[in-house]
C-alpha positions in Angstrom: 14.2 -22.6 15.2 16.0 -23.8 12.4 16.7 -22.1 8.5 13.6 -24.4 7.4 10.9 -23.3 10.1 11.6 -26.5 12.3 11.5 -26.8 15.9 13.9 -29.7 17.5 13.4 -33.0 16.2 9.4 -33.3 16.9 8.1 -29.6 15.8 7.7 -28.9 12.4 5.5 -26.3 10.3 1.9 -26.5 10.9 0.2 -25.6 7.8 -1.7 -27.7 5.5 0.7 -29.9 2.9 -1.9 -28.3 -0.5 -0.5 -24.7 1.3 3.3 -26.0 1.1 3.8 -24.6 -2.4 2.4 -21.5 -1.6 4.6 -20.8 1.5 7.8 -21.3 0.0 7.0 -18.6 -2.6 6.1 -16.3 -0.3 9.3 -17.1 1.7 10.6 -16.4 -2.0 9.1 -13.4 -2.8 10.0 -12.4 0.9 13.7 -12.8 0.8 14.0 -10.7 -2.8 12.0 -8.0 -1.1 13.3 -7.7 2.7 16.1 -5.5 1.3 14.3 -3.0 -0.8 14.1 0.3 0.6 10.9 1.0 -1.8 9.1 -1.8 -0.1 9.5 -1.2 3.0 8.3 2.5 2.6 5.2 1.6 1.1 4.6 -0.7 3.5 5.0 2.2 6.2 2.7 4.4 4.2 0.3 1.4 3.5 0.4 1.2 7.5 -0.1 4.6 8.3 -2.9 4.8 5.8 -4.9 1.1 6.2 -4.5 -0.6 8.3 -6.7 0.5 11.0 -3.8 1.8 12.6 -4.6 5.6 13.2 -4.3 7.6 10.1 -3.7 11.2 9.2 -7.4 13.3 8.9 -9.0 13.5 5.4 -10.7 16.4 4.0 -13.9 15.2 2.8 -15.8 18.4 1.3 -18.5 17.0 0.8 -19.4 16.9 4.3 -18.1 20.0 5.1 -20.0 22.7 6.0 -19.5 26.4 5.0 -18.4 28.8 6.8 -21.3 30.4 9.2 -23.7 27.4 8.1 -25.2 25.3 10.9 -26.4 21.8 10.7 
């Protein structure tokens, strides 16, 4: 694949032309961020915590009974 996204000759990008603007400001935004430590360890936290990966347990008191209480 080529610096551009191209494959060969005949493949190209396939995403609508009204999107192009869009991608290359993400490709942008990308290639200021792919080197910043702080990024990349939110984006580990924000993985750890939600991303339906699985995730440490919360405390939720509110539905936590007291000790000796039955439901």
């Amino acid at each position: 694949m080529s610096v551009n996204g191209y494959y060969g000759s005949y493949g190209g990008i396939f995403i609508p032309e009204i999107l192009f603007p869009a991608f290359h400001e993400l490709k942008e935004k990308f290639a200021e961020i792919q080197n910043d430590p702080v990024f990349w360890q939110d984006y580990q936290h924000n993985l750890a915590n939600f991303s339906g990966r699985p995730t440490p347990l919360t405390y939720a008191a509110g539905l936590t009974l007291g000790k000796g209480e039955l439901l």
